[in-house]
C-alpha positions in Angstrom: -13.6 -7.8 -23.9 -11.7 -4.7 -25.5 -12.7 -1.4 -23.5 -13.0 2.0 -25.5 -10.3 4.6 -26.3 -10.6 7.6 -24.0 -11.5 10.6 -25.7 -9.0 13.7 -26.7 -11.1 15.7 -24.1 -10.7 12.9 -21.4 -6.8 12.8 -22.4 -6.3 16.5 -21.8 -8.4 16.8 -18.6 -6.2 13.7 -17.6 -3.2 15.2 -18.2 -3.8 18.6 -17.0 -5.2 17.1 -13.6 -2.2 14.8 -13.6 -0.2 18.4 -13.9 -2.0 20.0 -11.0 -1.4 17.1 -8.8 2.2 16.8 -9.2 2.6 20.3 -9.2 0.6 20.4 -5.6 2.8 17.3 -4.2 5.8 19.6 -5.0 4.6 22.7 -4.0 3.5 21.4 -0.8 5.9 22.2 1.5 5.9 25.6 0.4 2.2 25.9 1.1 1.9 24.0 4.3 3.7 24.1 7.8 5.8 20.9 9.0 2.4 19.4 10.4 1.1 18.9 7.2 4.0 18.2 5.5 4.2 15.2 7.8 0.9 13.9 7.4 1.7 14.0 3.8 4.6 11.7 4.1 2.2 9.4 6.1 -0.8 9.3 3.0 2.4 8.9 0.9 3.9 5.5 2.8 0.1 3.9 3.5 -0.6 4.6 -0.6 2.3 2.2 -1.4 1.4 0.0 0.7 -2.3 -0.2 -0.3 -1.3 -0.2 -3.6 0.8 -3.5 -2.8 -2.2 -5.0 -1.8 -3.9 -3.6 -4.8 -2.0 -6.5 -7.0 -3.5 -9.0 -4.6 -7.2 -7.4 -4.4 -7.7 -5.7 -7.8 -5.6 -7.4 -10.2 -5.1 -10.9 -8.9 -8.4 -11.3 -7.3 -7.5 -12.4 -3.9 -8.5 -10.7 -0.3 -5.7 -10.8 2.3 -6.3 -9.8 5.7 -2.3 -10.3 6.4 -0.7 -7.8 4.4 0.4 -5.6 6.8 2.6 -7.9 8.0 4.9 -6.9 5.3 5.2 -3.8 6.3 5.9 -4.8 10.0 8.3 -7.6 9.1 10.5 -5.3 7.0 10.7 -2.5 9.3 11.6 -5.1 12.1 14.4 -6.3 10.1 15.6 -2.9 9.8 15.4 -2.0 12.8 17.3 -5.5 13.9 20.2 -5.0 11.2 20.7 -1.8 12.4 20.1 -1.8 16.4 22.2 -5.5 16.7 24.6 -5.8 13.8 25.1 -1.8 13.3 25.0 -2.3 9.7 24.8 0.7 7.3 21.5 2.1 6.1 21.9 1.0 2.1 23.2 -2.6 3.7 20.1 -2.6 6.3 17.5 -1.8 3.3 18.7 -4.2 0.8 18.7 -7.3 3.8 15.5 -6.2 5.0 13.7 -6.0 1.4 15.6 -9.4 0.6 14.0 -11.2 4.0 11.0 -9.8 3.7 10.4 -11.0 0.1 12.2 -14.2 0.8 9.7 -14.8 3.5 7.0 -13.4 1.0 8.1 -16.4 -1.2 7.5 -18.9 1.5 4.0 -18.0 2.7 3.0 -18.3 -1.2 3.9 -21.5 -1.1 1.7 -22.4 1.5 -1.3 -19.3 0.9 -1.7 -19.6 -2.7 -3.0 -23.9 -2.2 -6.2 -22.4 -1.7 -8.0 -20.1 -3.1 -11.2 -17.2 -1.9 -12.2 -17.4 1.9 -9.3 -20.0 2.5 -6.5 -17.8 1.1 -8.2 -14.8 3.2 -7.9 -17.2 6.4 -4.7 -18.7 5.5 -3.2 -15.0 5.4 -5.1 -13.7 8.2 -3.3 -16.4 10.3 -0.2 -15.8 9.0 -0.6 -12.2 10.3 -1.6 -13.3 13.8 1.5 -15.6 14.2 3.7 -12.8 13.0 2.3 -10.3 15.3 2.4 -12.7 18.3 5.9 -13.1 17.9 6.7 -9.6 17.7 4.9 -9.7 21.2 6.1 -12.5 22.7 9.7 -12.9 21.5 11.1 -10.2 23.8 14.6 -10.9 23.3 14.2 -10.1 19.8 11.8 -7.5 19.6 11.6 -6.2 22.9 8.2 -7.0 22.8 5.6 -4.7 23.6 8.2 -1.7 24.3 9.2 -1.8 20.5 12.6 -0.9 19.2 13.4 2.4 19.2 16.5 4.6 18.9 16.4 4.4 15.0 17.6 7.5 12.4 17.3 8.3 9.2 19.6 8.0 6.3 21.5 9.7 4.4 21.1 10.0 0.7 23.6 11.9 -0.8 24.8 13.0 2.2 21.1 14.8 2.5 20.0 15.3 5.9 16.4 13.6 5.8 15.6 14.5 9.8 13.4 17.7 8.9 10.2 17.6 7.6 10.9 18.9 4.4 13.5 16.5 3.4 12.0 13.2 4.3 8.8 14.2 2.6 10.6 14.7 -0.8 12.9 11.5 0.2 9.0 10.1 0.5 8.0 11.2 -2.9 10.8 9.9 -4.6 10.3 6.6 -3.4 6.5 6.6 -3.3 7.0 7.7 -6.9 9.1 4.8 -8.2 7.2 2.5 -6.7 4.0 3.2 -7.7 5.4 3.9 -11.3 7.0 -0.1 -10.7 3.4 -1.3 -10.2 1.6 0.6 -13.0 4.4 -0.8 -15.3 3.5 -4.4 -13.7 -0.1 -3.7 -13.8 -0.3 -2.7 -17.4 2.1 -5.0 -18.7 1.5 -8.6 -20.5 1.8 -9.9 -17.1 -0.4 -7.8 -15.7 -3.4 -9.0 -18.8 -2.4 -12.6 -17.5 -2.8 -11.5 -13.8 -6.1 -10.2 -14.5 -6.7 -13.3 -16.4 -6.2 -15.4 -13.8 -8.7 -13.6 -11.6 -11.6 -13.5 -14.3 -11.1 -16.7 -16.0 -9.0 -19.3 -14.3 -10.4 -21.8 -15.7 -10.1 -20.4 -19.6 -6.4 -19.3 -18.8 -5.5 -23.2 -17.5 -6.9 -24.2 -20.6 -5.1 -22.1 -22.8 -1.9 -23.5 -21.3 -1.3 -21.0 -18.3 0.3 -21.3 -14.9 -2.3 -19.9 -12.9 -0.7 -20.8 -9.7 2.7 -19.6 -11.3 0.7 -16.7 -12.1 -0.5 -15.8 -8.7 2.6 -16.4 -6.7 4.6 -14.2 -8.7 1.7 -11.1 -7.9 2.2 -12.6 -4.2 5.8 -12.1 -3.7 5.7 -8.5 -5.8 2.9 -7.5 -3.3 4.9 -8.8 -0.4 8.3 -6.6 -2.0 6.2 -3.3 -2.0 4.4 -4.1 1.4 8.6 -4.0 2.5 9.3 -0.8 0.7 6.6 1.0 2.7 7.6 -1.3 5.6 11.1 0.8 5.6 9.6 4.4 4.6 7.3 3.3 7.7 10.2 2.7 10.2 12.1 5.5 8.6 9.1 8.0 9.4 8.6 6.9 13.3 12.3 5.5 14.0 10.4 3.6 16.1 8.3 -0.1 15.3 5.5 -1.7 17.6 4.2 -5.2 17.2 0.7 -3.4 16.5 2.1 -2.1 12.7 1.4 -6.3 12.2 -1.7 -6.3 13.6 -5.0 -7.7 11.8 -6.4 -3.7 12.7 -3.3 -2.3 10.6 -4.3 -5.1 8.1 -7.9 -4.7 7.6 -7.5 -0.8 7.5 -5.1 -1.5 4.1 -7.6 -3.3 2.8 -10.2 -0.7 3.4 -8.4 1.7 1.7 -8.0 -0.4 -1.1 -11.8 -0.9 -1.5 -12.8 2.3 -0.5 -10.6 3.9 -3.4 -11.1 1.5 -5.8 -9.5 -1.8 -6.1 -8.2 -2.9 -9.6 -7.4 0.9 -10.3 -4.3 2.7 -9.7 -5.5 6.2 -8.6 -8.2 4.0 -6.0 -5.9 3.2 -3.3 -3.8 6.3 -3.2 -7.5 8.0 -3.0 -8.6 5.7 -0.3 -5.2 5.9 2.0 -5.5 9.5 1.7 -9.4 9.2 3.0 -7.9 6.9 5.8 -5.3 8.9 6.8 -6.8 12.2 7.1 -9.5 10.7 9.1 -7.8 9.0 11.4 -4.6 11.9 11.8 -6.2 15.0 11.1 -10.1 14.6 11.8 -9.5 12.7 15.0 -7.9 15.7 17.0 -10.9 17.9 16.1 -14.0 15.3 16.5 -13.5 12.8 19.5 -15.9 9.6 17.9 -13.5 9.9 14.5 -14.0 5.6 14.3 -17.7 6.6 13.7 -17.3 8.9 11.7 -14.9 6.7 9.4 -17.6 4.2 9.1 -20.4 6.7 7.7 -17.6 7.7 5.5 -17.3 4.1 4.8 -20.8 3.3 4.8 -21.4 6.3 2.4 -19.2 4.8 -0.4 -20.6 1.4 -0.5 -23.9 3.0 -0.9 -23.6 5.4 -3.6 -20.2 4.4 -4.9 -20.3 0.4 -4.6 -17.1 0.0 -6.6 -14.9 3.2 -5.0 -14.2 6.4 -5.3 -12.0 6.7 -8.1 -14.8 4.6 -10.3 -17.4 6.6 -8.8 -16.2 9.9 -9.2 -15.0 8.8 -12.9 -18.3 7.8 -14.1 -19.8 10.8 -12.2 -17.9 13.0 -14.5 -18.9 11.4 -17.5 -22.1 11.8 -16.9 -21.4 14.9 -16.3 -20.0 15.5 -19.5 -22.5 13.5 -21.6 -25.0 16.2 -20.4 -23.0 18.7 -22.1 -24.5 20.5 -25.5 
């Protein structure tokens, strides 16, 4: 099914909002004291990482209630390399991405033999051995105490302790990643990912590796759930069994289908709704968990398939009304 050419109008209003936005992320820091500044670094790292899951949920067509534990695993092997081998920070991000996709690979293997409610139980128990054995294995993760005593690096020789500089550092890498996916997304692989998810059957036919298919969208998901894994351990220089825990997990996947899943622009959109709730809101109104599920409750009511859709077929309506 072909959809339809956006409009000139649509393309300009596109681009100019695409403008304003950029120019807003850049200008931020100019605008906003350190306080915000920070919060925007933390709607930054939890849009990568929804948008990870994003491959799995929109484009691939499979719920996982264990991606978090990407995140968790790659900012434990950071913090691991660095704390008990004192590696380097370029040496401690390229072994930690490498594990954490290596270990990726292997849960694939085992995941991606079912298919629905068994791969969303198969990766929800994945996620609960993980975080037990960041509890339990003391002597490697100090347990419940965490590892702490991390720092920063040092691009450039650039100084990324203050505010400022991390939060660009942030952007950068927020920037390329999410440029990464949208390349994936809307690439041939991409049309054969969403394939897979909409006609499996048809695409097996047709001579396909749907399984192929799937595992590759598994193990990029599980790479960009490491990326914000290290932007994660580099924010707090700190990591806690809890960043693998099936809350951390199910609040990623909230944000994915609270923004829009199978969209781009949905689960930055919903990790920004997330976050602000749970940073910002929660220091002036006490019940903020209640008040992120009317938030919640709100969207599946008027706004079934996100915000981003929602919002988007608002405006054209919007529009159509126009003489």
């Amino acid at each position: 099914m072909t959809g339809q050419r956006p409009g000139a109008g649509q393309v300009r209003a596109l681009s100019v909002l695409s403008a304003l936005g950029a120019a807003a992320l850049l200008a931020l820091p100019w605008i906003g004291g350190d306080y915000y500044v920070n919060l925007a670094s933390q709607v930054l790292i939890a849009a990568v990482l929804a948008l990870s899951l994003n491959l799995l949920v929109g484009y691939a067509g499979l719920t996982s209630l264990g991606h978090a534990a990407w995140m968790g695993l790659a900012a434990y092997f950071s913090a691991w390399f660095s704390l008990k081998l004192g590696l380097g920070h370029l040496a401690v991000a390229a072994l930690a991405l490498a594990c954490t996709t290596l270990a990726a690979a292997l849960v694939g293997l085992v995941a991606l033999r079912a298919s629905g409610l068994g791969f969303l139980m198969i990766t929800l128990a994945v996620g609960q051995v993980l975080w037990g054995l960041a509890f339990r294995w003391a002597s490697v993760t100090n347990g419940d105490n965490g590892l702490s005593g991390l720092t920063r690096p040092a691009p450039f020789g650039i100084d990324l302790n203050g505010a400022t500089a991390f939060y660009y550092f942030t952007l950068v890498v927020a920037g390329a990643a999410a440029a990464a996916m949208a390349l994936l997304a809307n690439s041939a692989f991409g049309a054969l990912l969403r394939g897979t998810r909409d006609q499996p059957r048809r695409m097996s036919a047709l001579g396909h590796d749907v399984w192929l298919v799937r595992y590759l969208a598994f193990i990029a998901a599980g790479f960009f759930g490491a990326v914000a894994g290290l932007l994660f351990v580099y924010y707090n220089k700190y990591i806690h069994p809890q960043s693998l825990s099936l809350t951390s997990s199910a609040e990623v996947l909230l944000m994915v289908i609270a923004g829009g899943s199978g969209t781009l622009a949905g689960p930055v959109a919903g990790a920004a709704v997330v976050v602000l709730l749970k940073s910002w809101i929660s220091s002036y109104v006490e019940r903020w968990n209640m008040l992120l599920g009317f938030v919640f409750l709100a969207i599946v009511l008027f706004m079934p398939d996100g915000l981003v859709p929602g919002l988007r077929r608002g405006w054209k309506r919007i529009a159509g009304t126009r003489p």
